[in-house]
N, CA, C and O atoms as a MOPAC input file, in Angstrom:
PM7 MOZYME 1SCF
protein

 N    -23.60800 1  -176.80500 1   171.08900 1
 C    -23.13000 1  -175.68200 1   171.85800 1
 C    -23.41800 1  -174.39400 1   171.09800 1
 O    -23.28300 1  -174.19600 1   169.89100 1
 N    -23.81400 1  -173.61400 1   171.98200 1
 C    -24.60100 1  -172.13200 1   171.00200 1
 C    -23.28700 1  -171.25600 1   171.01700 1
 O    -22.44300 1  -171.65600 1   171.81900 1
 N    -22.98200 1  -170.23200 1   170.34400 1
 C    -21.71600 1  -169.50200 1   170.28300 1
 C    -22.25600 1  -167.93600 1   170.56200 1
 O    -23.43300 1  -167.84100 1   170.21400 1
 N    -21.92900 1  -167.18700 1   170.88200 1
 C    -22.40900 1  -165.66500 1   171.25800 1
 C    -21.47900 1  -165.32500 1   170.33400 1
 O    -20.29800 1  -165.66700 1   170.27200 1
 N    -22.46000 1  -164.23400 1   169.22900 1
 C    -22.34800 1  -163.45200 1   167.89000 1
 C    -21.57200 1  -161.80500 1   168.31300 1
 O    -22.16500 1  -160.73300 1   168.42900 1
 N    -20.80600 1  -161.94300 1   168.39900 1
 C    -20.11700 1  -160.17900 1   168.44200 1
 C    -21.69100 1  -159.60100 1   167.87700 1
 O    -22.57400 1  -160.13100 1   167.20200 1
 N    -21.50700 1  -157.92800 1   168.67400 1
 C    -22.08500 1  -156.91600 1   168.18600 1
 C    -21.31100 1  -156.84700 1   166.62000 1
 O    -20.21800 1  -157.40500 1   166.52200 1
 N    -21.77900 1  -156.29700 1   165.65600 1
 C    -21.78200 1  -155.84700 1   164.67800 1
 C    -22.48800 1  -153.88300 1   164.54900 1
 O    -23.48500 1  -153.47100 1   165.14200 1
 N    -21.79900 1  -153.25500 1   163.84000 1
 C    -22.05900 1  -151.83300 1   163.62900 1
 C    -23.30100 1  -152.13400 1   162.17800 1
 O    -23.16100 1  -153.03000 1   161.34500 1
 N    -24.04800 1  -151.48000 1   162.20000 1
 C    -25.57100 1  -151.48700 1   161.06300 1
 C    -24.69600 1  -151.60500 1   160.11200 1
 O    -23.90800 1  -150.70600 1   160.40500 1
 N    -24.20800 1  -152.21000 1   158.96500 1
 C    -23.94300 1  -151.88900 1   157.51300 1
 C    -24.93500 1  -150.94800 1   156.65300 1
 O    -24.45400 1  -150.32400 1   155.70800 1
 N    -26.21200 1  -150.84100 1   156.93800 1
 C    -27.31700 1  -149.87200 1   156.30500 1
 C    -26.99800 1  -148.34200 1   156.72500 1
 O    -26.53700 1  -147.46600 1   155.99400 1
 N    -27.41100 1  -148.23200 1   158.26900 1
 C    -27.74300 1  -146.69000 1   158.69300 1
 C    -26.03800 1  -146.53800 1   159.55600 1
 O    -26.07800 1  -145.50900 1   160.23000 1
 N    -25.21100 1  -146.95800 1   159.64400 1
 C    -23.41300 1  -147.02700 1   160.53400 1
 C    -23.80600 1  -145.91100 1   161.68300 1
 O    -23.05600 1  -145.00300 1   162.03800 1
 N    -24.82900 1  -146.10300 1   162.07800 1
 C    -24.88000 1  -146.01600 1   163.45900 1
 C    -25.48500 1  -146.43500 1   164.72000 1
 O    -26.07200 1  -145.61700 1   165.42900 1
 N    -25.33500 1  -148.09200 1   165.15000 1
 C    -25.91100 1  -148.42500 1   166.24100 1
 C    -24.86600 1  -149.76200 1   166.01500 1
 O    -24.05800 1  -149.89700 1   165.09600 1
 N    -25.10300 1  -150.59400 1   167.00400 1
 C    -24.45600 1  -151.82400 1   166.96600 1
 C    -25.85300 1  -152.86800 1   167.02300 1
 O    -26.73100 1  -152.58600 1   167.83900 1
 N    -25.97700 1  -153.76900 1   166.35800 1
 C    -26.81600 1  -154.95500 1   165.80700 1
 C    -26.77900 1  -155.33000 1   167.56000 1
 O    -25.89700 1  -155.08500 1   168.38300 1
 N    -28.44700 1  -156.19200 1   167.76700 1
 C    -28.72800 1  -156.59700 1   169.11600 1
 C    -29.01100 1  -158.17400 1   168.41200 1
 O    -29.26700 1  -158.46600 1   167.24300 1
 N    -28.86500 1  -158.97400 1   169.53200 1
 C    -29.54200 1  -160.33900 1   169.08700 1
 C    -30.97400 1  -160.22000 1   169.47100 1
 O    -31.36800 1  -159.60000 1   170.45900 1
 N    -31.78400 1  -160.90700 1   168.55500 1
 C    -33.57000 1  -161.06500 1   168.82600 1
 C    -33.69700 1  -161.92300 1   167.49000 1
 O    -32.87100 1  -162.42700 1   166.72900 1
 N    -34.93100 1  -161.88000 1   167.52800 1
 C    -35.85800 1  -162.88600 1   166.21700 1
 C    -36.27700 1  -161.99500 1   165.25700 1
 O    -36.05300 1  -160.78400 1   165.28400 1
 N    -36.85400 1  -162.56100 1   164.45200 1
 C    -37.75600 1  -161.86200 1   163.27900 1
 C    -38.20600 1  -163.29000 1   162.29200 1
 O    -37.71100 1  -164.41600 1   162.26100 1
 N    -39.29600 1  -162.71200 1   161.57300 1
 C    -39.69800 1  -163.49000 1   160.61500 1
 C    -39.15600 1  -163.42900 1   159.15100 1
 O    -38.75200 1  -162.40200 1   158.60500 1
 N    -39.20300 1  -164.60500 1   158.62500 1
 C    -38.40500 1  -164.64200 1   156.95100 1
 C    -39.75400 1  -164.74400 1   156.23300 1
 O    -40.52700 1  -165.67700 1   156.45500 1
 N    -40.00400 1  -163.80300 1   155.40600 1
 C    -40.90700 1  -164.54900 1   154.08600 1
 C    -40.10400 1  -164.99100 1   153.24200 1
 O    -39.15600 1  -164.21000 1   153.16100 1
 N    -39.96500 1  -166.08400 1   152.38100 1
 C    -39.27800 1  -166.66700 1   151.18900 1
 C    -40.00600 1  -167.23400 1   150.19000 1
 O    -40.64700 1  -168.27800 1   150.30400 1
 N    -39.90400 1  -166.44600 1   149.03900 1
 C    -40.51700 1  -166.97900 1   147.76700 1
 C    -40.07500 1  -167.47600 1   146.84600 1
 O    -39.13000 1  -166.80100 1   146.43800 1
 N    -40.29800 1  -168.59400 1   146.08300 1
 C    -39.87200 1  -168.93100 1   145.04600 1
 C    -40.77400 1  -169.74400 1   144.14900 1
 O    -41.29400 1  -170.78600 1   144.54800 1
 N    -40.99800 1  -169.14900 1   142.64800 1
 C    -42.05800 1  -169.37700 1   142.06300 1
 C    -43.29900 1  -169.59500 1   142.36100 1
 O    -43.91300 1  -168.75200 1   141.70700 1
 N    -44.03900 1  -170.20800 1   142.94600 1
 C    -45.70700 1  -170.10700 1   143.64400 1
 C    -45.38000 1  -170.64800 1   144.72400 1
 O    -46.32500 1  -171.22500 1   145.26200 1
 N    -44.20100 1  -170.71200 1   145.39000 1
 C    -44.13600 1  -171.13200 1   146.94700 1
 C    -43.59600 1  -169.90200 1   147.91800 1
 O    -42.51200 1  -169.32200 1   147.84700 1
 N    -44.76200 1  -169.66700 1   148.90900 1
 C    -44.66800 1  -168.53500 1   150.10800 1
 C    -44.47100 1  -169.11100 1   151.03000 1
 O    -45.36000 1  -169.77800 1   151.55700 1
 N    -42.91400 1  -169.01500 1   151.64500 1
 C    -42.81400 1  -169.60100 1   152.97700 1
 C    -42.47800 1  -168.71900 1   153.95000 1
 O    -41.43700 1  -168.07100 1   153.85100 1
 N    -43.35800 1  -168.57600 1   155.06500 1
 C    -43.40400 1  -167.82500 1   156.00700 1
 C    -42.27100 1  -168.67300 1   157.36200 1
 O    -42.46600 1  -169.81400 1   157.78000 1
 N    -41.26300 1  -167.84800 1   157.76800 1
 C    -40.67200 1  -168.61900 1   158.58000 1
 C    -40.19600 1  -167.62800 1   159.73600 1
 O    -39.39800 1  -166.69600 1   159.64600 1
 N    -41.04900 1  -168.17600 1   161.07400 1
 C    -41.26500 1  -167.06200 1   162.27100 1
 C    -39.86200 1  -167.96000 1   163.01700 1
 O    -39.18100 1  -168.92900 1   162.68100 1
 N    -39.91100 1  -166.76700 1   164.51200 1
 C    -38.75900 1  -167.23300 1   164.87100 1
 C    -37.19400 1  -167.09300 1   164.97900 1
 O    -36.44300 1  -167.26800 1   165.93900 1
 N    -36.90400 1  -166.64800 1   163.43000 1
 C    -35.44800 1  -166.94800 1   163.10800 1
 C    -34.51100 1  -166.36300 1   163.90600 1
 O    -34.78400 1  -165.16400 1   163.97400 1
 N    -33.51600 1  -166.63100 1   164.55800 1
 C    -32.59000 1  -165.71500 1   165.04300 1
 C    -31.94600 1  -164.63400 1   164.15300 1
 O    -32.07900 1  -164.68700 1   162.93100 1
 N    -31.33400 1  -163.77400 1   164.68500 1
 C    -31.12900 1  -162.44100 1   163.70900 1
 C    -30.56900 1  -161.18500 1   164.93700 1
 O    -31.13600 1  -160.74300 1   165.93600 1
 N    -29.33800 1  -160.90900 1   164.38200 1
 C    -29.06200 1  -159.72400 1   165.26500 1
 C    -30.01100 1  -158.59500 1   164.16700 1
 O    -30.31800 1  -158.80900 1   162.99400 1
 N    -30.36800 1  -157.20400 1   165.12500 1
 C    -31.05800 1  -156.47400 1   164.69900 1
 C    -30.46800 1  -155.37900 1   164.99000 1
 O    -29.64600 1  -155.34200 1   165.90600 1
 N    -30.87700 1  -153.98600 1   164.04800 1
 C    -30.43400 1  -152.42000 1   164.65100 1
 C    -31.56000 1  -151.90600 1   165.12300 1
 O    -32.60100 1  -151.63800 1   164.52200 1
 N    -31.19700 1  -151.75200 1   166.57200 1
 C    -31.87200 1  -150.75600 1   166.98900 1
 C    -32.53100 1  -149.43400 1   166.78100 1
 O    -33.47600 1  -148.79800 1   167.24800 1
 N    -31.64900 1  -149.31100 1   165.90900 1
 C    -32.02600 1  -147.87700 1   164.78100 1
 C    -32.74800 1  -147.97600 1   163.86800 1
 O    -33.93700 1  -147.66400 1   163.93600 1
 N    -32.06900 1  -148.52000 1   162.61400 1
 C    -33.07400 1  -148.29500 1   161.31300 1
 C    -33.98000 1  -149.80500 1   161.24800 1
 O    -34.88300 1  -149.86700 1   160.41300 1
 N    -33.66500 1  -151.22400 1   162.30700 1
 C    -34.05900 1  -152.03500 1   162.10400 1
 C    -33.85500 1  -153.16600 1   161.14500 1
 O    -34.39200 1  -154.23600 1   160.86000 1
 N    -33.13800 1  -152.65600 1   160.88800 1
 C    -32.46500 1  -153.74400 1   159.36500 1
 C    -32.05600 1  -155.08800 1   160.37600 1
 O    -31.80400 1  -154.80600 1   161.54800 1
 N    -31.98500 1  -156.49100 1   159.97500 1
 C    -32.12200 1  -157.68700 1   160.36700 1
 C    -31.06200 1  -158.30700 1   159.50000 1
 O    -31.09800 1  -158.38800 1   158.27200 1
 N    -29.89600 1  -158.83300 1   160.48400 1
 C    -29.07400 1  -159.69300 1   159.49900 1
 C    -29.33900 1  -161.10600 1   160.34500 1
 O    -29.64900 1  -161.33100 1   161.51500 1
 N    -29.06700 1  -161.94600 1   159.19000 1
 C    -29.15800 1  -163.67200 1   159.79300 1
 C    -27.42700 1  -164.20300 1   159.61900 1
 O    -26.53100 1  -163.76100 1   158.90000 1
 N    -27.44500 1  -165.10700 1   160.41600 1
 C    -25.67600 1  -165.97400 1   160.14500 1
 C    -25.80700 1  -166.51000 1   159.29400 1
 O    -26.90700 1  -166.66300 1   158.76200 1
 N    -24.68700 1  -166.99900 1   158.85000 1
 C    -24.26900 1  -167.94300 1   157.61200 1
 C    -25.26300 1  -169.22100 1   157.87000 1
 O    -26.17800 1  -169.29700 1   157.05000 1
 N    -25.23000 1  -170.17300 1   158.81800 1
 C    -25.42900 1  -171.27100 1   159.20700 1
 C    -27.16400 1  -171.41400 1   159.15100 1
 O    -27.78400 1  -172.38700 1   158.72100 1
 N    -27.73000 1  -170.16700 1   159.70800 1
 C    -29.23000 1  -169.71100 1   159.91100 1
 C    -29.21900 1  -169.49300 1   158.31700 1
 O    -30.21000 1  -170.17300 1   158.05400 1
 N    -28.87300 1  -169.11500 1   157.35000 1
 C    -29.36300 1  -168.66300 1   156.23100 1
 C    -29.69200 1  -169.97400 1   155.18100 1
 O    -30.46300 1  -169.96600 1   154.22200 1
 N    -28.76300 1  -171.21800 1   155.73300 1
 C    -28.48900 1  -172.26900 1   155.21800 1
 C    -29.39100 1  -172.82900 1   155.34100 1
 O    -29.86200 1  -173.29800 1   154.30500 1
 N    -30.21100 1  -173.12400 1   156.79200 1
 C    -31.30900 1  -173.52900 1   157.36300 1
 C    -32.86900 1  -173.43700 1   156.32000 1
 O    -33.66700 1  -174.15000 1   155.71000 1
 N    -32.48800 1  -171.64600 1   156.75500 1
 C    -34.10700 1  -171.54000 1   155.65700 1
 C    -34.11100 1  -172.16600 1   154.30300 1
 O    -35.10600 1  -172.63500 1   153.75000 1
 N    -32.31700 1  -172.11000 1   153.59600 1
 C    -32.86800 1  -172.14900 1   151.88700 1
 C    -33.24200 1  -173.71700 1   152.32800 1
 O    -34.37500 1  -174.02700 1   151.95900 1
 N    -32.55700 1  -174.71800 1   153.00700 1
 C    -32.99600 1  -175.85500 1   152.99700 1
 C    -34.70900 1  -176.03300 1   153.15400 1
 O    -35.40200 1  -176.80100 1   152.48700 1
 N    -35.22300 1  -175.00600 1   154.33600 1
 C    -36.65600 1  -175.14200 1   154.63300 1
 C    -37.56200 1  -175.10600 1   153.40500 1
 O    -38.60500 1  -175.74800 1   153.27900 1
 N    -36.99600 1  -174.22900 1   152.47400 1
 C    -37.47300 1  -173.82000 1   151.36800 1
 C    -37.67900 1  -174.63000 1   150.14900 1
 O    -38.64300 1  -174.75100 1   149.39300 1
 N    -36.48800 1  -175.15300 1   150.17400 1
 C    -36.20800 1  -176.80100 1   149.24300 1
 C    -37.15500 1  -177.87800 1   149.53200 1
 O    -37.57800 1  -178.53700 1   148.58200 1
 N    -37.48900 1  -178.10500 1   150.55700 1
 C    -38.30300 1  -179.16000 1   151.30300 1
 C    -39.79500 1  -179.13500 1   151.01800 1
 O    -40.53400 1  -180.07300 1   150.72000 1
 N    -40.17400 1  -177.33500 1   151.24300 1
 C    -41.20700 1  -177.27000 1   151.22100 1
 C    -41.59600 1  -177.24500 1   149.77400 1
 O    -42.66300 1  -177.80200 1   149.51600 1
 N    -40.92000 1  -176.69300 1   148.76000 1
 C    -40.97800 1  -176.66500 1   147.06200 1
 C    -41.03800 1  -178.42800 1   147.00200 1
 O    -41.85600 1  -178.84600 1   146.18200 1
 N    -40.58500 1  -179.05500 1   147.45600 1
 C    -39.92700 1  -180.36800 1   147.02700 1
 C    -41.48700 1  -181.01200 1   147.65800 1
 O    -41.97300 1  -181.74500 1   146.79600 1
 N    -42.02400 1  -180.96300 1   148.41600 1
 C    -43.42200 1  -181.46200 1   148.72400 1
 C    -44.28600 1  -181.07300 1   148.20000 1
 O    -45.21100 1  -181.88300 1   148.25700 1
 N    -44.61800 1  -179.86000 1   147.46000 1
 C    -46.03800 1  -179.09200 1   146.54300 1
 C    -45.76500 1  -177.93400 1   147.29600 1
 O    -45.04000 1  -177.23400 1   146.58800 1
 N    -45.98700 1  -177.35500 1   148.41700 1
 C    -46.37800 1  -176.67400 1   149.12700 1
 C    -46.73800 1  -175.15000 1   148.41200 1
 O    -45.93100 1  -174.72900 1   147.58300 1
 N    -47.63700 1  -174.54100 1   148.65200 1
 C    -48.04400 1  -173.51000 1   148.13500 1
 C    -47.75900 1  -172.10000 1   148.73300 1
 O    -47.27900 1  -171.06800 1   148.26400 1
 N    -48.33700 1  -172.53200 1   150.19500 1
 C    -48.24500 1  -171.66600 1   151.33300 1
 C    -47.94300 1  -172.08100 1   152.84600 1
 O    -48.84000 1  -172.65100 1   153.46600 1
 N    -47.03900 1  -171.88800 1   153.30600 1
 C    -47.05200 1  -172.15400 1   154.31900 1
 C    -46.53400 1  -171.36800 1   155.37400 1
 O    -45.89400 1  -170.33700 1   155.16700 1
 N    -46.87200 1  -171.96700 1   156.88000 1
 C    -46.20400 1  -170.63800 1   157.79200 1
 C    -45.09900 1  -172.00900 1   158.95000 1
 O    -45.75300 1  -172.92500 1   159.45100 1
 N    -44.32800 1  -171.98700 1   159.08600 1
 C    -43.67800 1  -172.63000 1   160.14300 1
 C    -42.78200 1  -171.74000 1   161.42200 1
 O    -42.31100 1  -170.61100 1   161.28600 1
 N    -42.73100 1  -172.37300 1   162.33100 1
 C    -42.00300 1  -171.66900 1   163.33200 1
 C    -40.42100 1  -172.73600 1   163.25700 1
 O    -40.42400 1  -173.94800 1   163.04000 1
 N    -38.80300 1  -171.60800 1   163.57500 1
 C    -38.01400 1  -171.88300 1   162.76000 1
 C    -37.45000 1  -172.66100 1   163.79800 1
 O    -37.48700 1  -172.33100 1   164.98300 1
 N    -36.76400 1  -174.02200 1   163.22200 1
 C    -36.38700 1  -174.91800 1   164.34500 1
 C    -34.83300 1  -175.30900 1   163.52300 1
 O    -34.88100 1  -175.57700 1   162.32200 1
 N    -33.75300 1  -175.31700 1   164.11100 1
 C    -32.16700 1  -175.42800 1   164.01500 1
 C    -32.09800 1  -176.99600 1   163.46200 1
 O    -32.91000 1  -177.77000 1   163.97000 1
 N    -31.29600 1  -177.45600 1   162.57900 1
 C    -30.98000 1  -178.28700 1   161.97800 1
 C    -30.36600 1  -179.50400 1   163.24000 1
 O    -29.92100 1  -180.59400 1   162.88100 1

C-alpha cells in the first residue's frame, strides 16, 4: 500500500512547498558509480533541491551494497522498490 507524503516547506530556499516527482541518484563509493534513475523524491519547485524518504534512502544504500558486493564498476539502473 503506497502512503501520500505531506507537502513539506524547502529546508534550503523556505519558500515553496516540496512536489512529489522523480530524479536520479548518482552514488559513489570508492571505484563504484552507481547511477540510479527513477527514484521517487518530493522536489522544490523553486530552488529544486530533491529530498528522498527514509525507506527510499534505505533502498539505494542497499542497491549500492549489492552492486560493490558483485565488482561493479559502473553502472546505470532504473530504481525498483524493495
Amino acid at each position: 500500500m503506497k502512503r501520500e507524503v505531506p507537502a513539506m516547506k524547502c529546508v534550503i530556499c523556505k519558500q515553496a512547498d516540496t512536489r512529489p516527482g522523480t530524479t536520479t541518484v548518482t552514488l559513489e563509493r570508492d571505484t563504484l558509480t552507481l547511477v540510479v534513475k527513477g527514484v521517487p523524491a518530493r522536489i522544490c519547485p523553486n530552488c529544486g533541491e530533491e529530498y528522498v524518504e527514509e525507506d527510499v534512502g534505505t533502498r539505494l544504500l542497499e542497491l549500492v551494497e549489492q552492486a560493490a558486493n558483485a565488482g561493479v564498476q559502473v553502472e546505470v539502473r532504473q530504481f525498483v522498490a524493495a
